[in-house]
Jmol script that loads the backbone (N, CA, C; Angstrom):
load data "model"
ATOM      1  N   UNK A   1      72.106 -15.696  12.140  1.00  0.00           N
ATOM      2  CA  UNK A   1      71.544 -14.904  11.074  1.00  0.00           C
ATOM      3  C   UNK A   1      70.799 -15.771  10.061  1.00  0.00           C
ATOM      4  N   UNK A   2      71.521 -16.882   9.891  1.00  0.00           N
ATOM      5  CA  UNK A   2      70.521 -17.780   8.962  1.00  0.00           C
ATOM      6  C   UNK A   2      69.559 -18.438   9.107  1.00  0.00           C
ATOM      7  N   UNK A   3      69.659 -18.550  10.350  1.00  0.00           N
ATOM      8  CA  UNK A   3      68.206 -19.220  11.433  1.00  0.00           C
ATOM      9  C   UNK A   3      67.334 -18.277  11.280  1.00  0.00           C
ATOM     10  N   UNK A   4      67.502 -16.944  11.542  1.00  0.00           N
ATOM     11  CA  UNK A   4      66.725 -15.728  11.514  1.00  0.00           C
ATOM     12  C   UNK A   4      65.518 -15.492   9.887  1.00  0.00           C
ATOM     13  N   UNK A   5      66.899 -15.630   8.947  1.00  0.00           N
ATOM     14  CA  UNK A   5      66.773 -15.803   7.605  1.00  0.00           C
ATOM     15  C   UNK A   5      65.130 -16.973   7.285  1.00  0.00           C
ATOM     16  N   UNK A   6      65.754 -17.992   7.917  1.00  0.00           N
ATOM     17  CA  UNK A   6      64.863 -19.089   7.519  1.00  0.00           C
ATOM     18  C   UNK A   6      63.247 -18.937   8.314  1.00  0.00           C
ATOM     19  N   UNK A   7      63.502 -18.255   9.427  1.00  0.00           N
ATOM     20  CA  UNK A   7      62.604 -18.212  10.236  1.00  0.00           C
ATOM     21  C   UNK A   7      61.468 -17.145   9.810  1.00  0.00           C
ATOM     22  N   UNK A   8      62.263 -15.893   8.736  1.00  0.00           N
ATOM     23  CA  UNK A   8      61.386 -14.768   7.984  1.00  0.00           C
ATOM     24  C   UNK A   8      60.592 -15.531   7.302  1.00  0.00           C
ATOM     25  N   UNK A   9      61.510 -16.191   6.149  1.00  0.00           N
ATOM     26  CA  UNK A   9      61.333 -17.414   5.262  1.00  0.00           C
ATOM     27  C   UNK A   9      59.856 -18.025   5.260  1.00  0.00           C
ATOM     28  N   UNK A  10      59.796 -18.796   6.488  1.00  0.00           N
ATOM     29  CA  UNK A  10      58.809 -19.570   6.814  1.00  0.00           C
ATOM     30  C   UNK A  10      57.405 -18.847   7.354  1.00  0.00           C
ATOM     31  N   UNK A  11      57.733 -17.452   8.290  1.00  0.00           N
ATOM     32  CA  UNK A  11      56.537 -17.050   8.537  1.00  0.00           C
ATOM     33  C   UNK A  11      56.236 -16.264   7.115  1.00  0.00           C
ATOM     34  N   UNK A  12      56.944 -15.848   6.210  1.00  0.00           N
ATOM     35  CA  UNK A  12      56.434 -15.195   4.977  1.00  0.00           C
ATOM     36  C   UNK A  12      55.586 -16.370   4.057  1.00  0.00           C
ATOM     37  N   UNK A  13      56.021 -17.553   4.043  1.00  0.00           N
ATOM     38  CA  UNK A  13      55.438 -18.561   3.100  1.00  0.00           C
ATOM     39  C   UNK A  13      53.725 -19.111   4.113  1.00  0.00           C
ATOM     40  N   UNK A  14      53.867 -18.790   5.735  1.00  0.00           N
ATOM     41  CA  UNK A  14      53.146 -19.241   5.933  1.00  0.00           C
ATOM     42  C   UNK A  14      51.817 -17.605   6.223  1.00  0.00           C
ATOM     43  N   UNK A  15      52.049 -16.727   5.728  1.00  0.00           N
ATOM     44  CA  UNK A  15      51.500 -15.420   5.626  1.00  0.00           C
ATOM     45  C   UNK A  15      50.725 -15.522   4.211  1.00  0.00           C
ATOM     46  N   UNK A  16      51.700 -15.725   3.698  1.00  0.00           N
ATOM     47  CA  UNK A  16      51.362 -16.045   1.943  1.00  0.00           C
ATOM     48  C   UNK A  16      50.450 -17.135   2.231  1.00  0.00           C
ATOM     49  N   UNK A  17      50.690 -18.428   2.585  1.00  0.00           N
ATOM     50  CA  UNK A  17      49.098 -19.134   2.175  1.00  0.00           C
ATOM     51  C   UNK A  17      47.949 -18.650   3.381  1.00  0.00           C
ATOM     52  N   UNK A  18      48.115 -18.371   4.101  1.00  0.00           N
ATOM     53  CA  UNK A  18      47.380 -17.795   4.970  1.00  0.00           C
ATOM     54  C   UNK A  18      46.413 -17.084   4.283  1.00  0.00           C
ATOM     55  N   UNK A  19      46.769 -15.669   3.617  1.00  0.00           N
ATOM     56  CA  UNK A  19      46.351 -14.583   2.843  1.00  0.00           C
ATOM     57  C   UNK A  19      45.924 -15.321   1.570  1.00  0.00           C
ATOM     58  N   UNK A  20      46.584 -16.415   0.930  1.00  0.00           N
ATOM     59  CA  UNK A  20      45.744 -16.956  -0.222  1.00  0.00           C
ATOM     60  C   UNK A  20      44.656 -17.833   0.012  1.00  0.00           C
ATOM     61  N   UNK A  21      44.326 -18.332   0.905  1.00  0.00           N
ATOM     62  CA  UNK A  21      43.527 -19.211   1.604  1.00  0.00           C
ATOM     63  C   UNK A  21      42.010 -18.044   1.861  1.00  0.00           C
ATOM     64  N   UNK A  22      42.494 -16.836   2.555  1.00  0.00           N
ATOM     65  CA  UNK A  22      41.486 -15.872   2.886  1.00  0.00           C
ATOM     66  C   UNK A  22      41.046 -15.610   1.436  1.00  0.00           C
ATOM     67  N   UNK A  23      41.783 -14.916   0.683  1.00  0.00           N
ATOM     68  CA  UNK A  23      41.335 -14.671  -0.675  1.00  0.00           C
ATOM     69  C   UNK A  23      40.256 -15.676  -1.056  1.00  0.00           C
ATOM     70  N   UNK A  24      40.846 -17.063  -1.169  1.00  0.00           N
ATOM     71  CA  UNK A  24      40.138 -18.274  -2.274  1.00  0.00           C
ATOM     72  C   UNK A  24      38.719 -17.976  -1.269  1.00  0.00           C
ATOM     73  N   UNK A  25      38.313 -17.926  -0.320  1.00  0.00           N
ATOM     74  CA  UNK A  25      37.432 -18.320   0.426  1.00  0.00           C
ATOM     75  C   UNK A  25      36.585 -17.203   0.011  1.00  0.00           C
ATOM     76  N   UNK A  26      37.266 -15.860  -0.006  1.00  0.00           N
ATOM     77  CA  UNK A  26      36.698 -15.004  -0.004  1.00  0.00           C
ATOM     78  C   UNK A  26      35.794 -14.363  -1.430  1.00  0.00           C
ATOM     79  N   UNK A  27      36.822 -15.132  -2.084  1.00  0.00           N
ATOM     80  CA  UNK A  27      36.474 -15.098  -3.551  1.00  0.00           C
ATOM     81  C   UNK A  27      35.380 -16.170  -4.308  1.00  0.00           C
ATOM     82  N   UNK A  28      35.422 -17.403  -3.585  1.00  0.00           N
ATOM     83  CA  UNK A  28      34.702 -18.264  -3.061  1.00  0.00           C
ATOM     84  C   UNK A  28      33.199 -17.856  -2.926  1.00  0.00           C
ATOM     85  N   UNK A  29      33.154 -17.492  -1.599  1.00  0.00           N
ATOM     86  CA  UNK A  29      31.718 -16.730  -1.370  1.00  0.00           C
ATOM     87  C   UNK A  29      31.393 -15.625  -2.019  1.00  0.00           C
ATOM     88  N   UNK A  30      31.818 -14.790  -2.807  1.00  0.00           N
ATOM     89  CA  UNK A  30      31.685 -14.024  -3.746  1.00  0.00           C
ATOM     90  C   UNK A  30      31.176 -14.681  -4.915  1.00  0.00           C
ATOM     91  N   UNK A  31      31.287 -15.447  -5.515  1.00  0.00           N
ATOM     92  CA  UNK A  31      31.057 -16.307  -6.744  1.00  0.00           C
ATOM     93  C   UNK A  31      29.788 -17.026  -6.103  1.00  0.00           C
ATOM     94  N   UNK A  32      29.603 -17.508  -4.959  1.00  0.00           N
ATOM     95  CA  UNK A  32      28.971 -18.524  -4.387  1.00  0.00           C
ATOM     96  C   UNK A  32      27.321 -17.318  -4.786  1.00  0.00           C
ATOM     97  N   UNK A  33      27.355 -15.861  -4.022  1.00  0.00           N
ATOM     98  CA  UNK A  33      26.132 -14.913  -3.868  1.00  0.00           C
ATOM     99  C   UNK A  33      25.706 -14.524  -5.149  1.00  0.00           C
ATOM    100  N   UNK A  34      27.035 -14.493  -5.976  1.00  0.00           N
ATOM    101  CA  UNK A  34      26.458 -13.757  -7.500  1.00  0.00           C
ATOM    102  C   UNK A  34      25.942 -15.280  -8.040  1.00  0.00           C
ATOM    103  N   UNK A  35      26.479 -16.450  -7.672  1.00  0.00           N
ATOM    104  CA  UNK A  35      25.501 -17.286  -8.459  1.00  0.00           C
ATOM    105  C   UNK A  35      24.262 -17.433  -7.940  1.00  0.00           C
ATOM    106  N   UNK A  36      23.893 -17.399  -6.584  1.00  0.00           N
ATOM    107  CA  UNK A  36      22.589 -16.829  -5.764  1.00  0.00           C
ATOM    108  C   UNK A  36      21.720 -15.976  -6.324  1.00  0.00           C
ATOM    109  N   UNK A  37      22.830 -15.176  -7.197  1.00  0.00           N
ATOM    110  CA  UNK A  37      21.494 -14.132  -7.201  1.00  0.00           C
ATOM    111  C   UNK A  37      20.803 -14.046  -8.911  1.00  0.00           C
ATOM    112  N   UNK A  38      22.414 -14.717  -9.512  1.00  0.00           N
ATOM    113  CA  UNK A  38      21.691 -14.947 -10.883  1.00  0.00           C
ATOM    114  C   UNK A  38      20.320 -16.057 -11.171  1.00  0.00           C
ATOM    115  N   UNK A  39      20.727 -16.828  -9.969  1.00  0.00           N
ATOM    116  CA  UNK A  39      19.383 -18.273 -10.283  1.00  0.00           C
ATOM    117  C   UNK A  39      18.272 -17.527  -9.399  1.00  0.00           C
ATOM    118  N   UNK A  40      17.893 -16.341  -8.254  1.00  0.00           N
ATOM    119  CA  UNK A  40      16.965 -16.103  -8.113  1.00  0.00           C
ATOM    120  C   UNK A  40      16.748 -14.876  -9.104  1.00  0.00           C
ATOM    121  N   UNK A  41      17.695 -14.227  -9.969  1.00  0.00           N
ATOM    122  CA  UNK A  41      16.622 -13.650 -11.124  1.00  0.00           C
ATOM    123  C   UNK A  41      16.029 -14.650 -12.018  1.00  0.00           C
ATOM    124  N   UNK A  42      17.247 -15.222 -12.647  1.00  0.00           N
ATOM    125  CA  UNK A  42      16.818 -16.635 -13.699  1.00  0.00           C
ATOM    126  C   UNK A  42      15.225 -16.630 -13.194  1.00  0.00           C
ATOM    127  N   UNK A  43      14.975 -17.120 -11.815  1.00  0.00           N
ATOM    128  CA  UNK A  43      14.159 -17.678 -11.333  1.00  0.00           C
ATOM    129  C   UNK A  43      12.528 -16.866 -11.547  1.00  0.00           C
ATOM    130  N   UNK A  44      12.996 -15.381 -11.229  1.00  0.00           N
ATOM    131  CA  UNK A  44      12.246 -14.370 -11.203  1.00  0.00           C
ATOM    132  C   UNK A  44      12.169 -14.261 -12.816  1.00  0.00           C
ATOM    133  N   UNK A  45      12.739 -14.554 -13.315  1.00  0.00           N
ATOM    134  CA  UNK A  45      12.599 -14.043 -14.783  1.00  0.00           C
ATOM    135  C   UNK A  45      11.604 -14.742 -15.294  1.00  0.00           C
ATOM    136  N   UNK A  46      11.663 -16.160 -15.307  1.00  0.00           N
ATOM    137  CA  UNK A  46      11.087 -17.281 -15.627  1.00  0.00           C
ATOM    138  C   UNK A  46      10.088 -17.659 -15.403  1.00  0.00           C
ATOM    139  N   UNK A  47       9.161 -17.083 -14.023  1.00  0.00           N
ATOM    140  CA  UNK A  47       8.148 -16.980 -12.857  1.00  0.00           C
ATOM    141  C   UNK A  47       7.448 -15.635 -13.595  1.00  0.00           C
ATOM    142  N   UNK A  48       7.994 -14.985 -14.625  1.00  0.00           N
ATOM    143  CA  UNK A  48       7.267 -13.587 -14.870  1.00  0.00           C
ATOM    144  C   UNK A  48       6.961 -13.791 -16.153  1.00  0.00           C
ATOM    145  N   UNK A  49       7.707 -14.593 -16.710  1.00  0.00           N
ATOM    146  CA  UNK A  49       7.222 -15.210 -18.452  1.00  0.00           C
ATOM    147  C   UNK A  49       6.121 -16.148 -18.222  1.00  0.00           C
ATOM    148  N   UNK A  50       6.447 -16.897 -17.362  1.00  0.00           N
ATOM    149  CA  UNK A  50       5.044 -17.877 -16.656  1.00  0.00           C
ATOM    150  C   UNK A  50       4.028 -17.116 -16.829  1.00  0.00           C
ATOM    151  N   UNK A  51       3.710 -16.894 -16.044  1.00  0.00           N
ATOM    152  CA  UNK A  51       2.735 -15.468 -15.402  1.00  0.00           C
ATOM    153  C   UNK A  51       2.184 -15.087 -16.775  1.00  0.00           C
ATOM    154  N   UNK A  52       2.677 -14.042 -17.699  1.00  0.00           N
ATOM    155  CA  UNK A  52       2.872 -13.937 -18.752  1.00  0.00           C
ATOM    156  C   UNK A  52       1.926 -14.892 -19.884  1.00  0.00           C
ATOM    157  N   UNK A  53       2.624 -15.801 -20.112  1.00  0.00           N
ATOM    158  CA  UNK A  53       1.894 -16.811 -20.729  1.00  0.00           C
ATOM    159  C   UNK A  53       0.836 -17.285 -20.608  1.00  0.00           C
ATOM    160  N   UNK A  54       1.125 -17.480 -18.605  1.00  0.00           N
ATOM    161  CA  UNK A  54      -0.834 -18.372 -18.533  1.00  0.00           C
ATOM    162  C   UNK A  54      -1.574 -17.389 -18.842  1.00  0.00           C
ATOM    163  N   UNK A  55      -1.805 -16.118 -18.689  1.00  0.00           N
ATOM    164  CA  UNK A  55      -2.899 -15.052 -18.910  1.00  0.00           C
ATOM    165  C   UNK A  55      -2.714 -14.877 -20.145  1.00  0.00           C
ATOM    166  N   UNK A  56      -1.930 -15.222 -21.120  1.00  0.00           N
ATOM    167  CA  UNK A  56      -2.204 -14.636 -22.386  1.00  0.00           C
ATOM    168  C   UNK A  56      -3.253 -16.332 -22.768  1.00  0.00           C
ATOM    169  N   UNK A  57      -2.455 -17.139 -22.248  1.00  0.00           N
ATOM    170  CA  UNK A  57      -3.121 -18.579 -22.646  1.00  0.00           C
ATOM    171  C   UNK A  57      -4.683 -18.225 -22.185  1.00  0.00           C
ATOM    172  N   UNK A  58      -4.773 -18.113 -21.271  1.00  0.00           N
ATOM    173  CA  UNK A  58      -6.275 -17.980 -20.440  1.00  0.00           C
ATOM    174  C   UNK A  58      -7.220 -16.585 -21.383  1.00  0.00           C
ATOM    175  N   UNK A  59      -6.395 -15.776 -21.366  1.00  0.00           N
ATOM    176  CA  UNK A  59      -7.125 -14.476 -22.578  1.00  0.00           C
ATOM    177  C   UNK A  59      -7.692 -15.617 -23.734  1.00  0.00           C
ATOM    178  N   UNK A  60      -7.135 -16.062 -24.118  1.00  0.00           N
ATOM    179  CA  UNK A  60      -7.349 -16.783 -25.406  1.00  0.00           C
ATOM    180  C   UNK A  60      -7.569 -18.282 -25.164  1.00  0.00           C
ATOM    181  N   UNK A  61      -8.033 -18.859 -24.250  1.00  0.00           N
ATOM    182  CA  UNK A  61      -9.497 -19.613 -23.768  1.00  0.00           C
ATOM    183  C   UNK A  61     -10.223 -19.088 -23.803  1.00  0.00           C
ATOM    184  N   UNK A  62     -10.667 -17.793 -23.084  1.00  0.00           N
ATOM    185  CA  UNK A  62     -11.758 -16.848 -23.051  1.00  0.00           C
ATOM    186  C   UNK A  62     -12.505 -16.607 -24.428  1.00  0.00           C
ATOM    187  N   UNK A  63     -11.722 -15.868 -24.868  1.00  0.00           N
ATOM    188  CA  UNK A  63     -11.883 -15.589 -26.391  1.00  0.00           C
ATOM    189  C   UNK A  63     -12.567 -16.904 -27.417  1.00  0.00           C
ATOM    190  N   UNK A  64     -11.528 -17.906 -26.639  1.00  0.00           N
ATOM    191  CA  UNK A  64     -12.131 -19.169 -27.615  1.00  0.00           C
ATOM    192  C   UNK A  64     -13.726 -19.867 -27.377  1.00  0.00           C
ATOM    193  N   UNK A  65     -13.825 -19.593 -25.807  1.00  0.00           N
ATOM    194  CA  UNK A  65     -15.056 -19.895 -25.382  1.00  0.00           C
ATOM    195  C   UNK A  65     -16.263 -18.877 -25.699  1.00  0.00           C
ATOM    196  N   UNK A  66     -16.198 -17.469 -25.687  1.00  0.00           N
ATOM    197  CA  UNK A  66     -16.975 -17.053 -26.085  1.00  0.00           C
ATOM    198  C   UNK A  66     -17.353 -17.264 -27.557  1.00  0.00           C
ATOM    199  N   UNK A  67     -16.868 -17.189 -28.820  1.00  0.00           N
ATOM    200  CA  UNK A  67     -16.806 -17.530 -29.625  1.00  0.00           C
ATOM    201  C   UNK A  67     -17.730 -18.956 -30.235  1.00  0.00           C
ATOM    202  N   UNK A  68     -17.208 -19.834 -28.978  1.00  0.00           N
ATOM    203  CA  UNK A  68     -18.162 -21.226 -29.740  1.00  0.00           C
ATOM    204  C   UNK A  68     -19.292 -20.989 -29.130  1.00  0.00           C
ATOM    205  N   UNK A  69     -19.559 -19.859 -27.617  1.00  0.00           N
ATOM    206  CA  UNK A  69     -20.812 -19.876 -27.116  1.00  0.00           C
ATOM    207  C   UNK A  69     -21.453 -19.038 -28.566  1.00  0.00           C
ATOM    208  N   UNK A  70     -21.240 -18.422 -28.823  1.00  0.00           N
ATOM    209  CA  UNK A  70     -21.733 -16.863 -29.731  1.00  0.00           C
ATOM    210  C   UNK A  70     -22.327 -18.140 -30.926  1.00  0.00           C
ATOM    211  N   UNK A  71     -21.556 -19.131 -31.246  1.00  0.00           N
ATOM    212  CA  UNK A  71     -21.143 -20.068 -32.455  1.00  0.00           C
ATOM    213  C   UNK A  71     -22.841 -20.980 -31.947  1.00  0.00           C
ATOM    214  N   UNK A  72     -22.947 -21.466 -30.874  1.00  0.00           N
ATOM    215  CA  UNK A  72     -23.798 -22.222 -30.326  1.00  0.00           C
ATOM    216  C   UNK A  72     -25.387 -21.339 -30.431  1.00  0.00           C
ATOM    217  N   UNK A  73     -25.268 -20.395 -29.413  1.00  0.00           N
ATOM    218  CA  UNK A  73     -26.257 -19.731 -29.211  1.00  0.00           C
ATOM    219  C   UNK A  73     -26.871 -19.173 -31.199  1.00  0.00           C
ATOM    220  N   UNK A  74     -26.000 -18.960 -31.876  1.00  0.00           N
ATOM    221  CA  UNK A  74     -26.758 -18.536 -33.146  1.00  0.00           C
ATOM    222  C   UNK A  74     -27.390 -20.312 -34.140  1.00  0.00           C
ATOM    223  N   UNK A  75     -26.937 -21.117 -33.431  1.00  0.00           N
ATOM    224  CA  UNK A  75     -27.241 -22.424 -33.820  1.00  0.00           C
ATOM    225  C   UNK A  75     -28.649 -22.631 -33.369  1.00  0.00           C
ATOM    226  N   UNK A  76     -28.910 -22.052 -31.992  1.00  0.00           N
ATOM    227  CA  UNK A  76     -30.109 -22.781 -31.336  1.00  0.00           C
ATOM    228  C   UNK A  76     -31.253 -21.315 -31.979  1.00  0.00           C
ATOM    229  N   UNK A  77     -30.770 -20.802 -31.971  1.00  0.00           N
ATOM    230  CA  UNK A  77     -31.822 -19.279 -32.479  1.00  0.00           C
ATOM    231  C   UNK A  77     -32.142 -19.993 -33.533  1.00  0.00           C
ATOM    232  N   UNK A  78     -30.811 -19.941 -34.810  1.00  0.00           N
ATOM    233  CA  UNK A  78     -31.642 -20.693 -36.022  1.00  0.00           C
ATOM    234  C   UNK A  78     -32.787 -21.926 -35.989  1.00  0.00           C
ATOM    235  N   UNK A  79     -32.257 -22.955 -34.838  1.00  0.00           N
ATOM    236  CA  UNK A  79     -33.328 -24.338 -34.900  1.00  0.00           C
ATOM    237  C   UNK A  79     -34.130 -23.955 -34.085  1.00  0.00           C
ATOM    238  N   UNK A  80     -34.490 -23.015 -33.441  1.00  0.00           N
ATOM    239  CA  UNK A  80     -35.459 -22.372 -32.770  1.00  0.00           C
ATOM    240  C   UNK A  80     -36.777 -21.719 -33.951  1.00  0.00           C
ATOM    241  N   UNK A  81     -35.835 -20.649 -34.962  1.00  0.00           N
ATOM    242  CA  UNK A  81     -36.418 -20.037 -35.619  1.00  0.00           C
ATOM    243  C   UNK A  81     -37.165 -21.272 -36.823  1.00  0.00           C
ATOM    244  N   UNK A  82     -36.289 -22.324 -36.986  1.00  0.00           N
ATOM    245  CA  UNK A  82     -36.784 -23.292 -37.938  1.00  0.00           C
ATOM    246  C   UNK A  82     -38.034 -23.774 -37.364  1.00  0.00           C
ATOM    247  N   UNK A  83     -38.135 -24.614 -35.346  1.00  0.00           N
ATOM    248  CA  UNK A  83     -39.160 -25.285 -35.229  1.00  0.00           C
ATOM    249  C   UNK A  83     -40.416 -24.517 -35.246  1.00  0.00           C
ATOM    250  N   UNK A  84     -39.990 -23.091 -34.874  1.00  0.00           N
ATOM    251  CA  UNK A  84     -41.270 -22.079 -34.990  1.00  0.00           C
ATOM    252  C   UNK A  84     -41.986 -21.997 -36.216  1.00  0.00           C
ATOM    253  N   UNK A  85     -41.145 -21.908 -37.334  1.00  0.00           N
ATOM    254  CA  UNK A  85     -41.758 -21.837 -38.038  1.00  0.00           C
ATOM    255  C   UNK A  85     -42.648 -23.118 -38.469  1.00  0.00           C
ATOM    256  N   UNK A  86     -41.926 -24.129 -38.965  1.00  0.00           N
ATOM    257  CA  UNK A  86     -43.165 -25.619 -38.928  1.00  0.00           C
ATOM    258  C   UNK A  86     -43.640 -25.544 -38.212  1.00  0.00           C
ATOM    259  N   UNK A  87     -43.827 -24.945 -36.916  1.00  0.00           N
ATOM    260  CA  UNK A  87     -45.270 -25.069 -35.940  1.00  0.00           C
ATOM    261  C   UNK A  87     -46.329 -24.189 -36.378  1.00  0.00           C
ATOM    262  N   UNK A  88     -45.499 -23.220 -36.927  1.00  0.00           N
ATOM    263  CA  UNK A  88     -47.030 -22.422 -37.458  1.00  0.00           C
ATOM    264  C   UNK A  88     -47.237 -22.715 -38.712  1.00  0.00           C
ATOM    265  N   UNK A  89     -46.839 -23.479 -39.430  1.00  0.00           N
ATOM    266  CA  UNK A  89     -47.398 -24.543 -40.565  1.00  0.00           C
ATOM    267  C   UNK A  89     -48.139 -25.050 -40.494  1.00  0.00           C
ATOM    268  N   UNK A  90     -48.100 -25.808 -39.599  1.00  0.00           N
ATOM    269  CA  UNK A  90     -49.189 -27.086 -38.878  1.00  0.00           C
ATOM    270  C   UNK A  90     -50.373 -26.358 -38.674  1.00  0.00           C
ATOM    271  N   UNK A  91     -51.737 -27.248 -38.220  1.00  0.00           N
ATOM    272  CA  UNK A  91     -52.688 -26.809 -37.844  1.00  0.00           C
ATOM    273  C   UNK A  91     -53.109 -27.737 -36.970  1.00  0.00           C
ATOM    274  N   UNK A  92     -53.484 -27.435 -35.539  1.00  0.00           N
ATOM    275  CA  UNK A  92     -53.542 -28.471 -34.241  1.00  0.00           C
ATOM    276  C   UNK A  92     -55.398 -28.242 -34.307  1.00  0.00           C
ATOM    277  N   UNK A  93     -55.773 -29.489 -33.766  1.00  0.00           N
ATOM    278  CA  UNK A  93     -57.269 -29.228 -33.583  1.00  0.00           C
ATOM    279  C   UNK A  93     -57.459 -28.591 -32.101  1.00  0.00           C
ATOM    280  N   UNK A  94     -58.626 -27.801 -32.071  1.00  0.00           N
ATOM    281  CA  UNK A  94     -58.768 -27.383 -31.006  1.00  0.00           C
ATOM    282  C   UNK A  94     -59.007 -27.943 -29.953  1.00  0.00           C
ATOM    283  N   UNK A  95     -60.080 -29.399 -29.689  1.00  0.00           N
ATOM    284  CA  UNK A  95     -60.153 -29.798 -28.671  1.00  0.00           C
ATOM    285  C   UNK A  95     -59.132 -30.754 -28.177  1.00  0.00           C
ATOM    286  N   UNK A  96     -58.386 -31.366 -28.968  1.00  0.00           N
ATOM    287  CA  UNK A  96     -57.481 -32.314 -28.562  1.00  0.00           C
ATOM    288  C   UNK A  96     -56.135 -32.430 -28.929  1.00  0.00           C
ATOM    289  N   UNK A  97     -56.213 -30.888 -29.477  1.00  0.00           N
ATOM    290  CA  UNK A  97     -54.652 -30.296 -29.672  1.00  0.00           C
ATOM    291  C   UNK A  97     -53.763 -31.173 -30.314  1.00  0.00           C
ATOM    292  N   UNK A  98     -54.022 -32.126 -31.228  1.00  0.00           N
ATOM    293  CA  UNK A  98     -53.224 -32.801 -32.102  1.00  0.00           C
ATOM    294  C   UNK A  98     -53.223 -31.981 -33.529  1.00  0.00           C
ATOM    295  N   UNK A  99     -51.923 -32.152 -33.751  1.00  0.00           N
ATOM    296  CA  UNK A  99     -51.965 -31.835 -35.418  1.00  0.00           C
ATOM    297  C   UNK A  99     -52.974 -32.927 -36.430  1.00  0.00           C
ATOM    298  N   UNK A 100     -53.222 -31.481 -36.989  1.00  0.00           N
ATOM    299  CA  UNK A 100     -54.832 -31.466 -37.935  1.00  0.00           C
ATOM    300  C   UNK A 100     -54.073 -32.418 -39.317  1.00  0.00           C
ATOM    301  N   UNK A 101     -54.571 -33.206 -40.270  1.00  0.00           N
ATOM    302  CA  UNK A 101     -53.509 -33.377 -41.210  1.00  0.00           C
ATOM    303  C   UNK A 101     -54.514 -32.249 -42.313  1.00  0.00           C
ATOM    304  N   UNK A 102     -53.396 -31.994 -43.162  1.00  0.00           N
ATOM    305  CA  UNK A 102     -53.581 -30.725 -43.941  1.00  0.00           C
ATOM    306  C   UNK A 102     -54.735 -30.627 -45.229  1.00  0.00           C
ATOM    307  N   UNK A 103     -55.124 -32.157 -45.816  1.00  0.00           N
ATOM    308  CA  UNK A 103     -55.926 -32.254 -46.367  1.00  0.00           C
ATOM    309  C   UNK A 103     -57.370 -31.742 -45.351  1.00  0.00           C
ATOM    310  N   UNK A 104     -57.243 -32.282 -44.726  1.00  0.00           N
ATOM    311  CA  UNK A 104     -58.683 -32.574 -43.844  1.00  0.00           C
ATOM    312  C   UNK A 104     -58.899 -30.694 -43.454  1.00  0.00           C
ATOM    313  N   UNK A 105     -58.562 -30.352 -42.827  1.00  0.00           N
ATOM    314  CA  UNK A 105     -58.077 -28.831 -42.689  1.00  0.00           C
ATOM    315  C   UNK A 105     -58.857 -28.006 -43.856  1.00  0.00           C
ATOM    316  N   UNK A 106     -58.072 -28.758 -44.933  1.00  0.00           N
ATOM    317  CA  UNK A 106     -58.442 -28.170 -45.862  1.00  0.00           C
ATOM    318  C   UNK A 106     -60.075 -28.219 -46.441  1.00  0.00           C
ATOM    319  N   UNK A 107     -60.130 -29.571 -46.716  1.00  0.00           N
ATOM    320  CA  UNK A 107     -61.988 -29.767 -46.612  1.00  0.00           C
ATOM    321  C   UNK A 107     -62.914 -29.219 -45.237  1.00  0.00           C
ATOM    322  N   UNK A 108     -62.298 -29.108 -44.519  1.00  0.00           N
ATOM    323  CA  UNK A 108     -62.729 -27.730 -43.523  1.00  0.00           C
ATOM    324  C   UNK A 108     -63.529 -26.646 -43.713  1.00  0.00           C
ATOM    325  N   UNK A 109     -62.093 -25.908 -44.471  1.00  0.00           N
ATOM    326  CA  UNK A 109     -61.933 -24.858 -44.728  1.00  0.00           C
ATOM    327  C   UNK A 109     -63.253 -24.782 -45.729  1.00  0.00           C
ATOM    328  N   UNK A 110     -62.833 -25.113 -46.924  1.00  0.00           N
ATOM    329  CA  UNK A 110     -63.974 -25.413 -48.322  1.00  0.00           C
ATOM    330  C   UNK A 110     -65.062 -25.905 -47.878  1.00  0.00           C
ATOM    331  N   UNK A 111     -65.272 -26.743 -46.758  1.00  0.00           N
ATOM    332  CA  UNK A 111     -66.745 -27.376 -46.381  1.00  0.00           C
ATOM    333  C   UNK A 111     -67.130 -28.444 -47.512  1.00  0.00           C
ATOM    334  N   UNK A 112     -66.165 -29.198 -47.525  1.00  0.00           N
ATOM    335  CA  UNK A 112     -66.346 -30.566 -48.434  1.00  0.00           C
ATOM    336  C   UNK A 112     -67.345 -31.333 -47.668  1.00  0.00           C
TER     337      UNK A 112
END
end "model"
wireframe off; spacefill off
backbone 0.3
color backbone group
């Protein structure tokens, strides 16, 4: 009977780690997928703020580039509008298309 006793004994202790062994493992890979799945949201999360950012960054390159073009282009209109105008200041001779100097032009004009 006590042999019997010891023999419950032993297959119960060896049932028990048996069954705690399945558990840890099981519990194990359970912990193992949810941390799987938190680092591929993390991952996804992080990949979507990315995303996120470069296009707001890139919106606002855009923005910045048009701006210095808009900034540029009213620069060259003005020194455009400036050389036009001293050109029609000037007075070029007709046959040899050099600027006239303005006195002389002028006794021209008067017939000095």
């Amino acid at each position: 009977m006590k042999r019997m006793i010891i023999d419950l004994q032993r297959h119960w202790l060896n049932e028990y780690h048996t069954s705690r062994e399945k558990c840890l493992v099981e519990l194990t890979e359970k912990l193992h997928q949810e941390f799987m799945q938190d680092q591929q949201k993390i991952r996804a999360d992080l990949l979507q703020q990315f995303k996120e950012e470069l296009e707001q960054t890139r919106i606002d390159l855009d923005n910045k580039h048009r701006e210095n073009l808009k900034m540029e282009s009213a620069k060259l209109i003005e020194k455009h509008k400036r050389e036009l105008l001293a050109a029609k200041k000037k007075q070029w001779c007709w046959s040899c298309e050099n600027e006239v100097c303005k006195r002389l032009s002028l006794m021209k004009f008067f017939k000095f």
